[in-house]
N, C-alpha and C positions, 0 to 999 in steps of 0.2 A: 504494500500500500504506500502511497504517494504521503507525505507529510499535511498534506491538505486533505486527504480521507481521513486519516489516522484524527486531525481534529474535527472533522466532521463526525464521524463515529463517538468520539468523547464527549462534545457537545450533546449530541444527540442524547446518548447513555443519561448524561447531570441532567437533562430536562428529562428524561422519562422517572431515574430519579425522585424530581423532586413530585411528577405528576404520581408516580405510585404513593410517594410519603401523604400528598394532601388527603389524597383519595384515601389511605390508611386511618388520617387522621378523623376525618369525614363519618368512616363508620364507623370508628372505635365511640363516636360522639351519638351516633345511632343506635346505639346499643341501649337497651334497658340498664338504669343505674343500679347497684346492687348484683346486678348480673353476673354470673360466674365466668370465671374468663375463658374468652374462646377458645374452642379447640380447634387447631389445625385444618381438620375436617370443613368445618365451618366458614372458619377465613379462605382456604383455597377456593370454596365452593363460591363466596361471594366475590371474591378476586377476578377469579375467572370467569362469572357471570358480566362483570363491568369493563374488562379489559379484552374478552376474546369474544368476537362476532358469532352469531348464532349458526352462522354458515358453516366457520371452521368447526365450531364446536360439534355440529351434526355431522361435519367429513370425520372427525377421530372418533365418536362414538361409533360410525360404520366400519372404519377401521378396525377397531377393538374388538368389536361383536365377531368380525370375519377372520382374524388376525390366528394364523396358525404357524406351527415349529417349522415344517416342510424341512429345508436342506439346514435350518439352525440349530445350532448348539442348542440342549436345554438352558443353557445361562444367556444363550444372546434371545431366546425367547422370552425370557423372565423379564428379563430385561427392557424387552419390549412392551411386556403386556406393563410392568410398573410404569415406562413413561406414557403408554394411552391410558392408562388406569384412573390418572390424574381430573381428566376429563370426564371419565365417566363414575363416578363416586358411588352414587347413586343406583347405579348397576349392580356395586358390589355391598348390599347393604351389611352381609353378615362373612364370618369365615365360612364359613359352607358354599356360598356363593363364590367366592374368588376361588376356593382350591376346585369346585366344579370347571367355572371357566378356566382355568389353567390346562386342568385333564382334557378338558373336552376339545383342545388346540395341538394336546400333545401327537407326535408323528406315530406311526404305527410301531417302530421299532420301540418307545417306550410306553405307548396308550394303557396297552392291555394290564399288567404288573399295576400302574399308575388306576387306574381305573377299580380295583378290585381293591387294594388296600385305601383308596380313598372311600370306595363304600363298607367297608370291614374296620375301620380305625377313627379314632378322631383325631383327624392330622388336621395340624394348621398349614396356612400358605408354604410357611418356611419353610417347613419339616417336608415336606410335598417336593418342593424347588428338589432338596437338596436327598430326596429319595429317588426321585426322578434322573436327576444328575448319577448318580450310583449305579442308575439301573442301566443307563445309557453308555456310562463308562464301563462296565462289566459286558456289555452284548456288542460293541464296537471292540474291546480288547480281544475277547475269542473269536469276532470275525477277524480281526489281523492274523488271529492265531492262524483261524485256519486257511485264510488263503493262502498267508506265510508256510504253513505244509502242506499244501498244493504244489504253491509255488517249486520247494522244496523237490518233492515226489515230481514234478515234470519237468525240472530241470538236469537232476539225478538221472533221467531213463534218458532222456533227451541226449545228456553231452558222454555217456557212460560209452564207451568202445570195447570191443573183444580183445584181445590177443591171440590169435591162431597159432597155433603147433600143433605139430603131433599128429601130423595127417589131417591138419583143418581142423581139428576136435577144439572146442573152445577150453583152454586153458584156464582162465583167471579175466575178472571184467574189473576194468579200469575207469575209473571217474574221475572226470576231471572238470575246470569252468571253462575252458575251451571248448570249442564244438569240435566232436568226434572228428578225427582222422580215418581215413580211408583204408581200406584192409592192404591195399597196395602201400600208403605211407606207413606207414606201423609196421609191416614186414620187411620194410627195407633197411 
């Protein structure tokens, strides 16, 4: 960035700033006196009712509703449903609800496992994330395993060569990471 963005950009920021601080100050004033102090919950929801258009607001709710693992990590999913989650609050009113919608996004390699102990257990969001993650690391590690001994087993038969003697009779079988030499090269 140019020295003249970089202050554009900063300008910009102290004025948004100061427009969140009035706006902050505005509702704290609006509040019933004696009132217990907000929770989190409360303030993002009216934040984001005043600051984000009803347009965007309705593009990440459909987001969020459709929002599935597909080719993502269980963590870069999590991940995702916490930043649309923001948005739709409302959606998630209890923990039954968010660990449902979590499951019901998860990829087929972790659904099943995810799915059974969410209706067999009383697991929270977290516990869920991070059973999920376990489960996913465990059935991705044995598929390396086993294409790694595929791999293994068809590279072995692949590059393995005879040695003839003895009237042609196969002797002894040689393996190596080369690719097999020819019954003419090896006898010579």
């Amino acid at each position: 960035m140019h020295s003249t963005e970089t202050e554009a950009v900063e300008l910009a920021s102290y004025l948004l700033k100061e427009v969140a601080y009035s706006w902050f100050e505005l509702w704290e004033e609006s509040r019933e006196q004696g009132s217990p102090p907000a929770r989190w919950s409360e303030f993002t929801n009216a934040f984001i009712d005043h600051f984000l258009p009803a347009e965007t607001k309705a593009a990440r709710a459909a987001k969020f509703e459709s929002l599935r693992q597909g080719s993502l990590s269980v963590w870069e999913y999590h991940m995702k449903i916490a930043h649309l989650s923001k948005y739709v609050i409302y959606m998630l009113p209890t923990m039954e609800a968010r660990v449902r919608q979590f499951v019901q996004g998860l990829s087929p390699l972790v659904i099943n496992e995810a799915a059974m102990t969410a209706l067999n257990s009383n697991m929270n969001y977290g516990k869920m994330v991070a059973f999920a993650q376990a489960i996913e690391d465990r059935k991705l590690k044995r598929k390396r395993e086993l294409d790694n001994n595929k791999k293994t087993r068809s590279t072995g038969n692949l590059s393995g060569s005879y040695s003839r003697g003895n009237g042609g009779k196969a002797l002894h079988r040689r393996v190596s990471s080369r690719p097999a030499q020819s019954i003419t090269q090896s006898s010579a």
